[in-house]
C-alpha positions as CSV (number, residue, x, y, z in Angstrom):
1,X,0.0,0.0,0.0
2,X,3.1,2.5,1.0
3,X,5.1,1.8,-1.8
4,X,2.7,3.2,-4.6
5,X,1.6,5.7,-2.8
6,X,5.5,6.8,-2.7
7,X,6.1,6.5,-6.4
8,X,2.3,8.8,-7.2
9,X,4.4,11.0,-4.4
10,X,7.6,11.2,-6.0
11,X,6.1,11.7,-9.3
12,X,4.0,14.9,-8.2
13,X,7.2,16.4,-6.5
14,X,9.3,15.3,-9.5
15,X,7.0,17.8,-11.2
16,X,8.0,20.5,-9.0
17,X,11.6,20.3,-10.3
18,X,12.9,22.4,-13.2
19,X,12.1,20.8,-16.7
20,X,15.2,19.5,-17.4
21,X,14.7,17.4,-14.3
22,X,11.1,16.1,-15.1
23,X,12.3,13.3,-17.3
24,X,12.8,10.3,-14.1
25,X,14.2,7.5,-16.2
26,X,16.7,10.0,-18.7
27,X,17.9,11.1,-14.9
28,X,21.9,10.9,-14.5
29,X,22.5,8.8,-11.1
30,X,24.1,12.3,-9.6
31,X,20.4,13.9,-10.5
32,X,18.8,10.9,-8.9
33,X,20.6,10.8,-5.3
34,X,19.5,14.8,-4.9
35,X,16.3,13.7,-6.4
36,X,16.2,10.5,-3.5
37,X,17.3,12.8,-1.2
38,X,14.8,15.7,-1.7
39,X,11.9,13.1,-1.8
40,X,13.2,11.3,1.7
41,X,13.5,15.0,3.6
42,X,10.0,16.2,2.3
43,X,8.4,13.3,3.7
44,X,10.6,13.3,7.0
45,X,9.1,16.6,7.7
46,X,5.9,16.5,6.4
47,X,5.2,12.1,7.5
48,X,1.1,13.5,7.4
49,X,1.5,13.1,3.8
50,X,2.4,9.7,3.5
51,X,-1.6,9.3,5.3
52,X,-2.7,11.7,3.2
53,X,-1.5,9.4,-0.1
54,X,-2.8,6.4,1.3
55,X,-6.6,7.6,1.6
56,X,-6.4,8.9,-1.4
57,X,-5.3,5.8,-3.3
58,X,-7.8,3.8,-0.9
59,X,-10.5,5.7,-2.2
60,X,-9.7,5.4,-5.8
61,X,-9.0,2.1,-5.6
62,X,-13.0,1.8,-3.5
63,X,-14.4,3.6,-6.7
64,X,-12.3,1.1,-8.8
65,X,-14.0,-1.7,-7.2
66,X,-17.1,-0.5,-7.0
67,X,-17.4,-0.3,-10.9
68,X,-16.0,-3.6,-11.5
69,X,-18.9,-5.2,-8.7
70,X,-21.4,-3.5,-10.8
71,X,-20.1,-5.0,-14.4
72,X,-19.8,-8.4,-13.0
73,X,-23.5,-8.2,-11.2
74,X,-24.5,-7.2,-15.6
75,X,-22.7,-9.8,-16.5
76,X,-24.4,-12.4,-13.9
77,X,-27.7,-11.2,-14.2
78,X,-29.5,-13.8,-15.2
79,X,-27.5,-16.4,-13.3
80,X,-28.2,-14.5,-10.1
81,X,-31.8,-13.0,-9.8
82,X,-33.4,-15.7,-12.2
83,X,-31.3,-18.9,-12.3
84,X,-34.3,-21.0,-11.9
85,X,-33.5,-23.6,-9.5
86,X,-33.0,-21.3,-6.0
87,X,-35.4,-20.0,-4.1
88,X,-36.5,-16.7,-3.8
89,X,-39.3,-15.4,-1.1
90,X,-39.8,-11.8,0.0
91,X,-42.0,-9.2,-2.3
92,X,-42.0,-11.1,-5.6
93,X,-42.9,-7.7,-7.2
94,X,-40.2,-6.0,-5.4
95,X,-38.3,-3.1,-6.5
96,X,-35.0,-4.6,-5.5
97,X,-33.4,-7.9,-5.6
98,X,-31.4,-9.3,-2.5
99,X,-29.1,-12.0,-3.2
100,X,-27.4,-13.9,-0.7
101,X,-24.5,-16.6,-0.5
102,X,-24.6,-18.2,2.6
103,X,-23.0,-21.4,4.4
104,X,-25.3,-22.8,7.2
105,X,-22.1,-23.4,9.3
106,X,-21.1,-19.5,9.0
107,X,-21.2,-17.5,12.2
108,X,-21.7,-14.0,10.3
109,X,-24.4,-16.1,8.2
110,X,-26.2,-16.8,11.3
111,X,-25.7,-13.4,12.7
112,X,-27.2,-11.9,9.3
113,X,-30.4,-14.3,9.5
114,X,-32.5,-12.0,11.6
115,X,-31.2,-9.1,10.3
116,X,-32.2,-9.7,6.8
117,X,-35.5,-11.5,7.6
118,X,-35.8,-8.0,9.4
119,X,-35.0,-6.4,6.7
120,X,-37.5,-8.0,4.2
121,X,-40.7,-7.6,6.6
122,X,-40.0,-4.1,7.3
123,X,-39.4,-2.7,4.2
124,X,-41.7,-5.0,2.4
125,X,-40.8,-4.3,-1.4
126,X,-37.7,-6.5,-1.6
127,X,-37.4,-9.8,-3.6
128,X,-34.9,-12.4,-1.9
129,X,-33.1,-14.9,-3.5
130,X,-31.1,-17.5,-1.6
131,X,-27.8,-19.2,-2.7
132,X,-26.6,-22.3,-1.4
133,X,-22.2,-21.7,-1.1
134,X,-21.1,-24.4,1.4
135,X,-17.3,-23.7,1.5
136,X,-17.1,-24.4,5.6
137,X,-16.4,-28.3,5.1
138,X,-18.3,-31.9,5.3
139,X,-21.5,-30.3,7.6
140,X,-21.8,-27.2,5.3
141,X,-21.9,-29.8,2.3
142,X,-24.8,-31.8,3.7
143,X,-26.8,-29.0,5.0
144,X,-27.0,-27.5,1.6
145,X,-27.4,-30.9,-0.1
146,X,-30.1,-31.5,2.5
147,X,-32.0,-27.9,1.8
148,X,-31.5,-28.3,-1.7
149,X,-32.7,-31.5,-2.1
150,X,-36.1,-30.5,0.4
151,X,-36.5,-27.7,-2.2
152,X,-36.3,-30.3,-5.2
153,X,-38.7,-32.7,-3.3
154,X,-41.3,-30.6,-1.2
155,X,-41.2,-27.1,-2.8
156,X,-40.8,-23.5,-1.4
157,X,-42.4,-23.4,1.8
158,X,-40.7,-26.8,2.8
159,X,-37.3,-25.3,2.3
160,X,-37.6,-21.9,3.6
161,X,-38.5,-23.9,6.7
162,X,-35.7,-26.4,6.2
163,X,-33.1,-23.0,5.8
164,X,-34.5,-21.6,9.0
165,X,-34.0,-24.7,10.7
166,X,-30.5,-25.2,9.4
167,X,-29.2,-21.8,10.0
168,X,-30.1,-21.7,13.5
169,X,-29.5,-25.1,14.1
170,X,-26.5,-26.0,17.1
171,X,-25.9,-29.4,17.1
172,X,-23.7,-31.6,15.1
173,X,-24.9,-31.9,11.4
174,X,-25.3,-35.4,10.0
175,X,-28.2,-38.0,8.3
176,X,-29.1,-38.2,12.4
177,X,-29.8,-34.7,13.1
178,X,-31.2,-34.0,9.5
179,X,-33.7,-37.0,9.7
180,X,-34.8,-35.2,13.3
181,X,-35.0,-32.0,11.3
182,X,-37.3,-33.3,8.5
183,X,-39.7,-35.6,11.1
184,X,-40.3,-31.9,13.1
185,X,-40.9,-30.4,9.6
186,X,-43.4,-32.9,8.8
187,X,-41.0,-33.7,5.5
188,X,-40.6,-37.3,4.1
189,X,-37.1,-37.5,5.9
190,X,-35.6,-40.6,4.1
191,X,-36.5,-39.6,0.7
192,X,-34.8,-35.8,1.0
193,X,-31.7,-38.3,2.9
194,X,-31.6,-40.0,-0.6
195,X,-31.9,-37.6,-3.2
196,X,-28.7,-34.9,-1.3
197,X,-26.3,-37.1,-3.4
198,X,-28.4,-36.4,-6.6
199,X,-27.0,-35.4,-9.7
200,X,-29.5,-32.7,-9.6
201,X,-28.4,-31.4,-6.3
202,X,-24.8,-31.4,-6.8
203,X,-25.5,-29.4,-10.3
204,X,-27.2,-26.6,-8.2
205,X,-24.0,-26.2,-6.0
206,X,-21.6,-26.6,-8.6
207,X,-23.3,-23.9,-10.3
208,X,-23.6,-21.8,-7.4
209,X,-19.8,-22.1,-6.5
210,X,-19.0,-21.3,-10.5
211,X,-21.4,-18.2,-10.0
212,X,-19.5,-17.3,-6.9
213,X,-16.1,-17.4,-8.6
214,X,-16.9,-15.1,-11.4
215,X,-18.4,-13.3,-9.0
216,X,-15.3,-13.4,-6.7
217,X,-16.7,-14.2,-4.1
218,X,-14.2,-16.0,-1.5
219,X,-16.4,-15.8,1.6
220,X,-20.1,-15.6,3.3
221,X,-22.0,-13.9,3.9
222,X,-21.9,-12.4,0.4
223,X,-24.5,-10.3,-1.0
224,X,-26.4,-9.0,-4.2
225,X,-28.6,-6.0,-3.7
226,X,-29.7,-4.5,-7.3
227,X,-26.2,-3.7,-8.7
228,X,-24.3,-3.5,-6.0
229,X,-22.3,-5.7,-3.9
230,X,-21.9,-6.5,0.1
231,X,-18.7,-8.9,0.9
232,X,-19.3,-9.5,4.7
233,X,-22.0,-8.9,7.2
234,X,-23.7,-5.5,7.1
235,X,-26.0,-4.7,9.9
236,X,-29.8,-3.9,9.5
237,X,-29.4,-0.3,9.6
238,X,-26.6,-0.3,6.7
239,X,-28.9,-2.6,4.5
240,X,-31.9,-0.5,5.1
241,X,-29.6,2.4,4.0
242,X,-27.8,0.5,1.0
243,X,-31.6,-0.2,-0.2
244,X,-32.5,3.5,0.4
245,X,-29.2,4.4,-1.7
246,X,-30.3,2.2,-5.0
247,X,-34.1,3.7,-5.3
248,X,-32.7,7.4,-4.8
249,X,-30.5,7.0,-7.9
């Protein structure tokens, strides 16, 4: 981070030198040491700048990122807010789309849960899409398979409740605690137990882990909220104000 901010430093002093100096790389090595050497006591004295540099380039480089979310959320468009195989509750007429990737075994997936089921009962015109990332190990694997496969089997309703379970669930995850899980659900346990190592089901999360990677996406919770881009939790209040953002402009 220090480094280019030293060279966009040295360049704008460089620029305070008489022409003949401005050219860096036609310097002799005699007009380089006093060039070093001016550099090194301008920032000794004035050290403020080097913070000064650093915001500035963390702020153009925020912008920079900003603009690249939003070309790979057009680029993913379809394959995120109409994919056809996740599931997506909230205000199906809503104004704005909320995507999430989530792993069941995530601790900032957890702690988003309520704020987002907050979020989509009190503002009341937001479509929500949920995507299955397990990337947490063997437990995350089967409690996606296990949603995925109640979606597959039972529909909509069945796996909202199956997500709710899961993502608030404490215990160990395995067939055991799953087959406990479907029998409180009223689901057809054994059948949703069979069809997790379904082609079908392990095409969704392929898909969804290919979707994440051109998405860059490296960790949950991740989020899609009309063309812009959360990576990590954001608390109620900033979602309520990210949504308030999108409709202003």
């Amino acid at each position: 981070m220090i480094r280019p901010c030293l060279t966009a430093l040295a360049t704008s002093l460089c620029l305070t030198l008489p022409a003949q100096a401005l050219d860096i790389v036609g310097m002799t090595e005699a007009e380089r040491t006093v060039f070093r050497a001016e550099v090194r006591a301008y920032l000794l004295e004035n050290p403020q700048v080097i913070m000064e540099a650093v915001a500035v380039l963390e702020q153009h480089e925020q912008v920079a990122q900003k603009q690249t979310d939003v070309d790979l959320v057009s680029a993913n468009s379809a394959d995120l807010f109409n994919d056809g195989y996740s599931w997506a509750g909230g205000n199906p007429e809503g104004d704005i789309t909320l995507v999430e990737f989530m792993d069941y075994r995530c601790g900032y997936c957890r702690k988003a849960f309520d704020e987002v089921e907050q979020l989509i009962e009190l503002d009341g015109d937001i479509r929500f899409v949920i995507k299955e990332l397990p990337i947490l190990g063997e437990e995350s694997e089967l409690s996606s398979r296990f949603a995925i496969a109640t979606l597959q089997l039972a529909g909509d309703e069945a796996y909202k409740a199956t997500h709710d379970a899961l993502i608030t669930f404490k215990g160990p995850i395995n067939d055991t605690s799953l087959g406990r899980i479907a029998e409180t659900l009223g689901l057809d346990g054994p059948a949703i137990l069979d069809h997790m190592n379904s082609d079908q089901v392990t095409g969704v999360i392929t898909k969804n882990r290919e979707l994440a990677g051109r998405m860059q996406i490296s960790g949950t919770p991740s989020f899609v909220m009309d063309d812009q881009m959360l990576r990590g939790y954001l608390p109620l209040e900033g979602m309520m104000q990210m949504a308030e953002e999108i409709r202003a402009n």
